[in-house]
PyMOL Python script that loads the backbone (N, CA, C, O; Angstrom):
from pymol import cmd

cmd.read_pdbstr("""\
ATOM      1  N   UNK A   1      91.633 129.327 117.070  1.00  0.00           N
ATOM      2  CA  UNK A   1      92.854 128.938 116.407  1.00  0.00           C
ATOM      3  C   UNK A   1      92.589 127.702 115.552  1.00  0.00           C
ATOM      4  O   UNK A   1      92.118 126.688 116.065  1.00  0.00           O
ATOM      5  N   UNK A   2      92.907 127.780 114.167  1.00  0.00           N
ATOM      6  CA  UNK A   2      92.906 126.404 113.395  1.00  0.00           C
ATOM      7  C   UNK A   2      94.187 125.657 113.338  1.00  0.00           C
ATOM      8  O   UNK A   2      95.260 126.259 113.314  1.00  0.00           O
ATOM      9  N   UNK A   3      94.071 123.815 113.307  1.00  0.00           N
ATOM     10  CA  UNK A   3      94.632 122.957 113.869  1.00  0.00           C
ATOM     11  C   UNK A   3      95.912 123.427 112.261  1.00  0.00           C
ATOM     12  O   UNK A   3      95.676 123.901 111.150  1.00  0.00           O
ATOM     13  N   UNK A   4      97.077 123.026 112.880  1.00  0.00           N
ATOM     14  CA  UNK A   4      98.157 123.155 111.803  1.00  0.00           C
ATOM     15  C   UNK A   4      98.191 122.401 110.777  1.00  0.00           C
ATOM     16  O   UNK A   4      98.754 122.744 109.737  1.00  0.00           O
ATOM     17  N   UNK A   5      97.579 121.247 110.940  1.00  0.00           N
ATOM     18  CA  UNK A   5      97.985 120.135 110.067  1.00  0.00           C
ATOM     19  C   UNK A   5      98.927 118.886 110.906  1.00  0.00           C
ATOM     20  O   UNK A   5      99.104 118.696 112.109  1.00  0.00           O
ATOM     21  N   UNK A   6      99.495 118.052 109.516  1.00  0.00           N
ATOM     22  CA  UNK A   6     100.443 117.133 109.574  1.00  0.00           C
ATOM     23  C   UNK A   6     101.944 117.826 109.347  1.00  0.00           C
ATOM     24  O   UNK A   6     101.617 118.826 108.707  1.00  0.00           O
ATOM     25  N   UNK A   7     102.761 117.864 109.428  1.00  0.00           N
ATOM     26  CA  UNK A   7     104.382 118.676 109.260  1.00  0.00           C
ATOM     27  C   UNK A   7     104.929 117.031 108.723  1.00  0.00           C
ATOM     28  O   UNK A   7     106.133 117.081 108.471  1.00  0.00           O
ATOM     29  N   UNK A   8     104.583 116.206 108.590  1.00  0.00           N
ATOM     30  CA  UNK A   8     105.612 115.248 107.940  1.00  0.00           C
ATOM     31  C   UNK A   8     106.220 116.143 105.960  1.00  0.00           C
ATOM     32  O   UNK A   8     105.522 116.773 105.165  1.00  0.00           O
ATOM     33  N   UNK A   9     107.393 115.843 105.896  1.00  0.00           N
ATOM     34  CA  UNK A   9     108.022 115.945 104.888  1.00  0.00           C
ATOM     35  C   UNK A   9     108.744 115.090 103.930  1.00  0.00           C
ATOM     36  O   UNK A   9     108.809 115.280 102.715  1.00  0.00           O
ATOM     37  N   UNK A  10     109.275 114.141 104.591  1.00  0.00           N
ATOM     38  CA  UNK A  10     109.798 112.667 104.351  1.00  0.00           C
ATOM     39  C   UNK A  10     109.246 111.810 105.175  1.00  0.00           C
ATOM     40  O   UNK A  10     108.811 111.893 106.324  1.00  0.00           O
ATOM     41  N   UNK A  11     109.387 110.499 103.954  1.00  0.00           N
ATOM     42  CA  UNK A  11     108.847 109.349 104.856  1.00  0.00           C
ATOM     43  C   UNK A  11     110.310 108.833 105.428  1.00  0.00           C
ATOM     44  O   UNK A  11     111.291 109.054 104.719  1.00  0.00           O
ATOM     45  N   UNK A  12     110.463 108.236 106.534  1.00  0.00           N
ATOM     46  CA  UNK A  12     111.561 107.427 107.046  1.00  0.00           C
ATOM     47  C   UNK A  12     111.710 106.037 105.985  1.00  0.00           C
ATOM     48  O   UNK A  12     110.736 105.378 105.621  1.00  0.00           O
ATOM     49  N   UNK A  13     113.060 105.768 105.604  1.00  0.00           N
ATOM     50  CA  UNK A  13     113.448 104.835 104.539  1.00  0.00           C
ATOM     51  C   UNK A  13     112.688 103.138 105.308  1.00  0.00           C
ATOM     52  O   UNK A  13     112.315 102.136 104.698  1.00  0.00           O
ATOM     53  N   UNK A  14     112.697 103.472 107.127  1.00  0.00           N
ATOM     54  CA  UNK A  14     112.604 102.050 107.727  1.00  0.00           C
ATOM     55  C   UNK A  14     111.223 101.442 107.040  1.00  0.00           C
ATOM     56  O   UNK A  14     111.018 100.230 106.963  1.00  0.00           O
ATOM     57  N   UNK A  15     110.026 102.753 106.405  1.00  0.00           N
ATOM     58  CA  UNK A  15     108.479 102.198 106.662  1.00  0.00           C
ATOM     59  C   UNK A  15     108.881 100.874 105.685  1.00  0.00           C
ATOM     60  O   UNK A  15     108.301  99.811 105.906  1.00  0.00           O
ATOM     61  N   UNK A  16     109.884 100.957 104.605  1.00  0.00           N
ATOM     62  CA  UNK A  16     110.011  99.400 103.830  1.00  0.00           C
ATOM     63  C   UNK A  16     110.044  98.244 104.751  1.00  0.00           C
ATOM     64  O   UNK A  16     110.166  97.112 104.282  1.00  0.00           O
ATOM     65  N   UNK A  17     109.985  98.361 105.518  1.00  0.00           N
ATOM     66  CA  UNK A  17     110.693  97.329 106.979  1.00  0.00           C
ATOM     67  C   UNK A  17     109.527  96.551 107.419  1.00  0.00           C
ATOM     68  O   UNK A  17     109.726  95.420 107.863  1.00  0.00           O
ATOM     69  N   UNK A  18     107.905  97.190 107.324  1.00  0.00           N
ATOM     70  CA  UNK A  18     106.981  97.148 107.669  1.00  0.00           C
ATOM     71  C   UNK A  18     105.842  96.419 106.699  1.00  0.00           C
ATOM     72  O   UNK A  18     104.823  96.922 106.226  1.00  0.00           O
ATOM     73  N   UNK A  19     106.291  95.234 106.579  1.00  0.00           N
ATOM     74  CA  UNK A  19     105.477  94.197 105.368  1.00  0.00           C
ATOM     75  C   UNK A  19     104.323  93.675 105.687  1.00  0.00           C
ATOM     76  O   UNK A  19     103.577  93.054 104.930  1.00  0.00           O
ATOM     77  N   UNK A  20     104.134  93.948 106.959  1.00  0.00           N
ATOM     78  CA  UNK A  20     102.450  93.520 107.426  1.00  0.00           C
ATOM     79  C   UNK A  20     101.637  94.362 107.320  1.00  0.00           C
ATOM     80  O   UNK A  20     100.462  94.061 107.108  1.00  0.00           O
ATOM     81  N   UNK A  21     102.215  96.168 107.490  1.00  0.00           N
ATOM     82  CA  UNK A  21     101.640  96.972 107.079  1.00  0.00           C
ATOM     83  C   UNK A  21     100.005  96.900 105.850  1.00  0.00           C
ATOM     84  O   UNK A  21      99.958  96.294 104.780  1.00  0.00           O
ATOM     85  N   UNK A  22      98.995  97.634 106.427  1.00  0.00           N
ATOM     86  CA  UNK A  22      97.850  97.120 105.696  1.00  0.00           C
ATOM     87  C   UNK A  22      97.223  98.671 105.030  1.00  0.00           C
ATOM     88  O   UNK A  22      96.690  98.691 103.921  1.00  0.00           O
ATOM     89  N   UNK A  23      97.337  99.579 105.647  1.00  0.00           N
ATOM     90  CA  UNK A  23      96.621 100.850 105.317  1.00  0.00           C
ATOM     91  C   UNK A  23      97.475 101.766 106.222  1.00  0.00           C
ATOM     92  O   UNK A  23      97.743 101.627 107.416  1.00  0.00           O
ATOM     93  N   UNK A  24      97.976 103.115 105.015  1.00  0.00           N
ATOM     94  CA  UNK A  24      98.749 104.098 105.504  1.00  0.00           C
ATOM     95  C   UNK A  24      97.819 105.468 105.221  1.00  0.00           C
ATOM     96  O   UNK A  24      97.157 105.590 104.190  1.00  0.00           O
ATOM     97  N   UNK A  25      97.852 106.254 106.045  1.00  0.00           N
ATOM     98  CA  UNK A  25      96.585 107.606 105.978  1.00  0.00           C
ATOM     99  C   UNK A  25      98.023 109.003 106.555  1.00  0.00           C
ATOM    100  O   UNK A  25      98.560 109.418 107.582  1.00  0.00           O
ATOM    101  N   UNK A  26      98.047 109.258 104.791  1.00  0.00           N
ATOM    102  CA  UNK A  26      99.260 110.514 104.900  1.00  0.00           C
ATOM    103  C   UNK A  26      98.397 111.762 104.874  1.00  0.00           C
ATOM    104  O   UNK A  26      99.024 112.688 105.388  1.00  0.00           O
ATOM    105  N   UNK A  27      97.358 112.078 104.522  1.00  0.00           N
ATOM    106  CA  UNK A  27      96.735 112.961 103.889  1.00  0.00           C
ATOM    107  C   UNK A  27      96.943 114.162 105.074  1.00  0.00           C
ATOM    108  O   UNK A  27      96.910 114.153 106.304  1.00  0.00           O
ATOM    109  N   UNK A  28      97.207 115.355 103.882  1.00  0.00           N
ATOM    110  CA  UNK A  28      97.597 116.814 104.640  1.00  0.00           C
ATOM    111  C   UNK A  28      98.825 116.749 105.281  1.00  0.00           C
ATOM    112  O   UNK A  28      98.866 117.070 106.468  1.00  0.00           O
ATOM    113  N   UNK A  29     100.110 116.294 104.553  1.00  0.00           N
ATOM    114  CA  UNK A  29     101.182 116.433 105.278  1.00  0.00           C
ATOM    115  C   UNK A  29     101.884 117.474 104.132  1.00  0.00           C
ATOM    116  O   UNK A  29     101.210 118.233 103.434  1.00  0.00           O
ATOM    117  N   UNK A  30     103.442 117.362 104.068  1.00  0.00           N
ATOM    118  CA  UNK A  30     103.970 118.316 102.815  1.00  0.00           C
ATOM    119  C   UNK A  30     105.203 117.036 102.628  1.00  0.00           C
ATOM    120  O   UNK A  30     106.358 116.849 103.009  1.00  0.00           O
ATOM    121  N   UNK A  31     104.215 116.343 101.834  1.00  0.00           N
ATOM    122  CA  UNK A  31     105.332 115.067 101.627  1.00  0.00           C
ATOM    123  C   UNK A  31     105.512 115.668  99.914  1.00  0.00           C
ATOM    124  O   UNK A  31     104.474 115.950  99.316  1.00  0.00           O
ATOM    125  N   UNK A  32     106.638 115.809  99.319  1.00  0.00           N
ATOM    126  CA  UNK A  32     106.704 115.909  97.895  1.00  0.00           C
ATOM    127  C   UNK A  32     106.818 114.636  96.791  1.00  0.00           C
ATOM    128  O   UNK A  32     106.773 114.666  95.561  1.00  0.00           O
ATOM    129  N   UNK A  33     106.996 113.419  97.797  1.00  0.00           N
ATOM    130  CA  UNK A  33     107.470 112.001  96.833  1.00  0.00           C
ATOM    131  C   UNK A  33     107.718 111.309  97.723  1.00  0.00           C
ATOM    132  O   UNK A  33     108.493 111.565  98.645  1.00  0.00           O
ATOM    133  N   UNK A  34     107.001 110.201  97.538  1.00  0.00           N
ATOM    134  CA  UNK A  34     106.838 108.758  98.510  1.00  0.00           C
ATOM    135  C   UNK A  34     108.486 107.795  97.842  1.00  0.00           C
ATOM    136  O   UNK A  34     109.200 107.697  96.844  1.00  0.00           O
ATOM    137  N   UNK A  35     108.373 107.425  98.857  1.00  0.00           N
ATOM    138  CA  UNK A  35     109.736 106.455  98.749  1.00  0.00           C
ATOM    139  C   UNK A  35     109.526 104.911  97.735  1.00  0.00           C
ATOM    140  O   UNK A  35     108.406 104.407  97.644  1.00  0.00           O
ATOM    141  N   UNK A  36     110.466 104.431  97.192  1.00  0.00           N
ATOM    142  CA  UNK A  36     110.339 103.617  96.234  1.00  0.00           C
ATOM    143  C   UNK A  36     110.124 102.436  97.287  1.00  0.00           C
ATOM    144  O   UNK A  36     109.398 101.547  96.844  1.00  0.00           O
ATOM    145  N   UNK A  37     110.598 102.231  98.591  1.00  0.00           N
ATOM    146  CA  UNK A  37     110.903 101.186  99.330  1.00  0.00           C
ATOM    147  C   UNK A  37     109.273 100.548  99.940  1.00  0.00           C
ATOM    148  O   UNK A  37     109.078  99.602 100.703  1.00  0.00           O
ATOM    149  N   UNK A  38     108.091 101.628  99.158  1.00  0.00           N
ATOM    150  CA  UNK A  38     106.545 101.219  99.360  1.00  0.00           C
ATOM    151  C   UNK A  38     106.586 100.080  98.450  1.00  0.00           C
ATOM    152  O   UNK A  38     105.583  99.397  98.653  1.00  0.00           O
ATOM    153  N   UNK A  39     107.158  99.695  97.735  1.00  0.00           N
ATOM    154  CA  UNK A  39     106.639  98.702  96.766  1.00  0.00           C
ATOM    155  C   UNK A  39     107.414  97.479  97.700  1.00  0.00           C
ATOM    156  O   UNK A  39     107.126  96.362  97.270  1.00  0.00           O
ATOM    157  N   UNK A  40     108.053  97.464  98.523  1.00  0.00           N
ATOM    158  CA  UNK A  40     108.276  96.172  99.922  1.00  0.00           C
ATOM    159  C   UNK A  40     107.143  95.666 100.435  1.00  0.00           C
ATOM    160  O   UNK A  40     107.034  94.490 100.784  1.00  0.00           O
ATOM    161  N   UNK A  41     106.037  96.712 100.526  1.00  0.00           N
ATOM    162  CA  UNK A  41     105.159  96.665 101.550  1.00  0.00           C
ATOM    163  C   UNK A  41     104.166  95.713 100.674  1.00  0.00           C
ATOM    164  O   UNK A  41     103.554  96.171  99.709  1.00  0.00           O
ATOM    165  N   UNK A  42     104.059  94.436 101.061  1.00  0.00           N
ATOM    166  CA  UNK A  42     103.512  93.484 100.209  1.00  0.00           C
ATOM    167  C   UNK A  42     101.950  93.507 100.824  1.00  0.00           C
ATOM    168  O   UNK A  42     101.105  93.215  99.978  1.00  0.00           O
ATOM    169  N   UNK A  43     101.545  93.741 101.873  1.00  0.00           N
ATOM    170  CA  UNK A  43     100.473  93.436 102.884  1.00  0.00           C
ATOM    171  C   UNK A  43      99.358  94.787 102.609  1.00  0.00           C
ATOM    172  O   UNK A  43      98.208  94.776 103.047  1.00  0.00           O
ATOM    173  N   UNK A  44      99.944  95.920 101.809  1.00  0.00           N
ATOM    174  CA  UNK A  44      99.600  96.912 101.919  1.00  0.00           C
ATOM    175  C   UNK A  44      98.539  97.271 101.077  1.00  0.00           C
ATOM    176  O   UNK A  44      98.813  97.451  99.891  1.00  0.00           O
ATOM    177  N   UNK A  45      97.063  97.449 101.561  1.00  0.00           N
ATOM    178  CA  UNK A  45      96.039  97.408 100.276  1.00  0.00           C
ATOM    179  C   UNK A  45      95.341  99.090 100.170  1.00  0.00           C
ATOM    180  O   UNK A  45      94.653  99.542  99.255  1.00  0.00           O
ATOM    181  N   UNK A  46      95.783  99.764 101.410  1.00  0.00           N
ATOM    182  CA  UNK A  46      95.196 101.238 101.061  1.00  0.00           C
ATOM    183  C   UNK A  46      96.579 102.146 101.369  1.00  0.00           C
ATOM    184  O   UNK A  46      97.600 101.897 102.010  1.00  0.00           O
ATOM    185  N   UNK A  47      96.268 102.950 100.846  1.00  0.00           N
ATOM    186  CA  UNK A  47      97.633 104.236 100.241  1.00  0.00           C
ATOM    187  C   UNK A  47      96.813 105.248 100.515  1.00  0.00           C
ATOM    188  O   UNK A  47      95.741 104.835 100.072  1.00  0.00           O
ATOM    189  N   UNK A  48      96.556 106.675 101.112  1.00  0.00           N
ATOM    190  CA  UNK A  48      96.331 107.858 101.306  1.00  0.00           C
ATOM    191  C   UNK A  48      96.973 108.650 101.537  1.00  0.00           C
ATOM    192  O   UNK A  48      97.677 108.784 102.538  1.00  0.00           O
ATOM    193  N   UNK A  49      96.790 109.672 100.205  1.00  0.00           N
ATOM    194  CA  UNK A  49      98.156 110.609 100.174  1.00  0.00           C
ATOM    195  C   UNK A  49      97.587 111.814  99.712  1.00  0.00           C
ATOM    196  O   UNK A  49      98.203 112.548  98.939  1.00  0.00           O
ATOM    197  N   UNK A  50      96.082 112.156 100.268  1.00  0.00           N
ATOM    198  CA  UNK A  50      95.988 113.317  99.337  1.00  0.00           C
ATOM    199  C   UNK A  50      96.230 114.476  99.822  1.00  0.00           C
ATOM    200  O   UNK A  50      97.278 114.577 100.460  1.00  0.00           O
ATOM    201  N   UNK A  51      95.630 115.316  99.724  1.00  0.00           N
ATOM    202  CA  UNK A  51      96.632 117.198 100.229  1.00  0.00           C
ATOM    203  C   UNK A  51      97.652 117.271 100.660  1.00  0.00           C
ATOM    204  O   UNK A  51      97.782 117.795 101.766  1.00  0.00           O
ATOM    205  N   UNK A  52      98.863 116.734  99.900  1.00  0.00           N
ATOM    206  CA  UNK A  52     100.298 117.034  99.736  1.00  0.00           C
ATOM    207  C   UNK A  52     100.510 117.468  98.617  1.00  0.00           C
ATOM    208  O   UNK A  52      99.714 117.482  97.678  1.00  0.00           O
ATOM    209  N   UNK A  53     102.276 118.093  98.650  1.00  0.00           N
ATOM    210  CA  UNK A  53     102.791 118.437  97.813  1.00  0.00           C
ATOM    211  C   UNK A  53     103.236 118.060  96.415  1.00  0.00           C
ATOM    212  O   UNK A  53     104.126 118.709  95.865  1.00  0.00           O
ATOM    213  N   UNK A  54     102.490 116.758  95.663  1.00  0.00           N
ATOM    214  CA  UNK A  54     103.674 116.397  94.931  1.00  0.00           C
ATOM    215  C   UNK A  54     103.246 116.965  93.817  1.00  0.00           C
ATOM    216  O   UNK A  54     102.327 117.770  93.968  1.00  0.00           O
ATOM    217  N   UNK A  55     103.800 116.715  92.291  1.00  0.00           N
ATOM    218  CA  UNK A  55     103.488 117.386  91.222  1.00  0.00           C
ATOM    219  C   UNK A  55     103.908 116.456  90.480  1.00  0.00           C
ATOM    220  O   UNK A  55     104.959 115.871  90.741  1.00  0.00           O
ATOM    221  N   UNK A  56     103.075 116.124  89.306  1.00  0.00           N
ATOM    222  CA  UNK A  56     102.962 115.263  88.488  1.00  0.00           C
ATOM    223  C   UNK A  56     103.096 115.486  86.962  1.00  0.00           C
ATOM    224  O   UNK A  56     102.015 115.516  86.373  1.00  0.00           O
ATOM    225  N   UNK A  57     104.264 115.658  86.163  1.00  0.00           N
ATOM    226  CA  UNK A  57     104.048 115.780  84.806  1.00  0.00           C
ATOM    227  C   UNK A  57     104.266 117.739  84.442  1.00  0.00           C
ATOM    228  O   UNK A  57     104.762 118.582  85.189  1.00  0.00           O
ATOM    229  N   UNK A  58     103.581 117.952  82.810  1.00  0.00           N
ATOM    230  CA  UNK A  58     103.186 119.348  83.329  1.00  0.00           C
ATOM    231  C   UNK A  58     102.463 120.046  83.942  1.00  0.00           C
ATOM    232  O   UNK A  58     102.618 121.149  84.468  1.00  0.00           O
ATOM    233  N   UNK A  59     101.061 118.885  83.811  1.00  0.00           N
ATOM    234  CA  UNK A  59      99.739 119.896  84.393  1.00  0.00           C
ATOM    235  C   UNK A  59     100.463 119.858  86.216  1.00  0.00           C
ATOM    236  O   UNK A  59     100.505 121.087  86.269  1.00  0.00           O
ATOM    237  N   UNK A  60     100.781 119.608  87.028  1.00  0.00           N
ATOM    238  CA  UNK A  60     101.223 119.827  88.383  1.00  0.00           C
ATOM    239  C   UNK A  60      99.641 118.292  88.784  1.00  0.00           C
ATOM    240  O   UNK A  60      99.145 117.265  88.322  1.00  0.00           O
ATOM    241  N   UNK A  61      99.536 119.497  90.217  1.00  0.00           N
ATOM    242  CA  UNK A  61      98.186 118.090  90.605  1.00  0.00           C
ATOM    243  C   UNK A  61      98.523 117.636  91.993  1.00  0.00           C
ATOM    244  O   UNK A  61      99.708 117.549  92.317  1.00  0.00           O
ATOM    245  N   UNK A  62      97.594 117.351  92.807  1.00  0.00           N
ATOM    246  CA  UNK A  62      98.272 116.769  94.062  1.00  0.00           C
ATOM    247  C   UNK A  62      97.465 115.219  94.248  1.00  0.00           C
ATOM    248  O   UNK A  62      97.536 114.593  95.306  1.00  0.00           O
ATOM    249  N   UNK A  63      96.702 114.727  93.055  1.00  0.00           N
ATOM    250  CA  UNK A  63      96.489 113.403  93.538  1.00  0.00           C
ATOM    251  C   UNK A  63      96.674 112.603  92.270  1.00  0.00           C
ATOM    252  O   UNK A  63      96.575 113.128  91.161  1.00  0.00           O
ATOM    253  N   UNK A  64      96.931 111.388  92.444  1.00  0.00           N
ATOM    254  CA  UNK A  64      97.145 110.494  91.599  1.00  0.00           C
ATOM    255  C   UNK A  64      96.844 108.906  92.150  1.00  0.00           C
ATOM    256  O   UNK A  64      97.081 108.462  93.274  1.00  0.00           O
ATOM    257  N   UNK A  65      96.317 108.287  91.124  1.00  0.00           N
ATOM    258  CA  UNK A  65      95.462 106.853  91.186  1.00  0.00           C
ATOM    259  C   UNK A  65      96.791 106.044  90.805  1.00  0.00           C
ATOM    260  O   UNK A  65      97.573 106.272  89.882  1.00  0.00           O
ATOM    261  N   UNK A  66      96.820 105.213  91.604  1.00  0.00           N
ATOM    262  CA  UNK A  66      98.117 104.160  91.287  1.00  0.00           C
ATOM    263  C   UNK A  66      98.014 102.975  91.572  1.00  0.00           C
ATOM    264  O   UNK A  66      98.253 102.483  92.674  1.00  0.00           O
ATOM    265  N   UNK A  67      97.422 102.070  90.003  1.00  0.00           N
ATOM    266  CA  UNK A  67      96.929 100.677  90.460  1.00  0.00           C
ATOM    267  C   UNK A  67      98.509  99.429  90.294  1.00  0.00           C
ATOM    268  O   UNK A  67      99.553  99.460  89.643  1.00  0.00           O
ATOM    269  N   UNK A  68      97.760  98.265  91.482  1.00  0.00           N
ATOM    270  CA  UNK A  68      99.104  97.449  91.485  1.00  0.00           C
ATOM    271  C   UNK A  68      99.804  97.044  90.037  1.00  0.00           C
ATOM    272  O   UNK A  68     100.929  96.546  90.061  1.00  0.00           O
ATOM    273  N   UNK A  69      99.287  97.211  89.078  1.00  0.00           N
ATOM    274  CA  UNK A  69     100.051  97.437  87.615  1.00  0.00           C
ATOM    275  C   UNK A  69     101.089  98.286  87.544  1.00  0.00           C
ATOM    276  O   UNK A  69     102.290  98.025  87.486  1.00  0.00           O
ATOM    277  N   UNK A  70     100.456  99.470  87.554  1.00  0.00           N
ATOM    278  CA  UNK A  70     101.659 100.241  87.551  1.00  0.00           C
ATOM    279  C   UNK A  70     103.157 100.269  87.982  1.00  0.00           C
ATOM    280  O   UNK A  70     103.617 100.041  89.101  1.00  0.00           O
ATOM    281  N   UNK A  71     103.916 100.656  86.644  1.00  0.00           N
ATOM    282  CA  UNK A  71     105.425 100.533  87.587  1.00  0.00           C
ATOM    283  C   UNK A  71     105.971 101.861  87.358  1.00  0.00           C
ATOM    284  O   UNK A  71     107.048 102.181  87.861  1.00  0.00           O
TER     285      UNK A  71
END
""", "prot")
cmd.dss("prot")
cmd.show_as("cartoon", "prot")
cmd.util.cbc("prot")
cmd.orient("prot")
């Protein structure tokens, strides 16, 4: 039998809550769009989000580079 995965779909609005937060590891869930309330997370220097759902633009895509510039 192969393992199912992650089943997360949404993030909970509280993770903004979590400013000491340092490194989050989403990868392989069916998240479609991270919450705006990540940009709270001041402490936070790694982001992993890859083999999810989201889609980007026209070409689609499930990963994207997002430096602290970006808004």
């Amino acid at each position: 039998m192969q393992p199912i995965g992650n089943r997360l779909t949404a993030l909970p609005a509280e993770i903004g809550n979590l400013d000491q937060l340092q490194e989050i590891y989403l990868t392989s869930n069916q998240l479609t769009e991270l919450l705006v309330k990540l940009e709270r997370l001041t402490g936070l220097r790694k982001l992993v989000v890859a083999a999810n759902s989201f889609s980007y633009g026209e070409t689609g895509g499930t990963q994207k580079t997002v430096s602290q510039t970006e808004s």
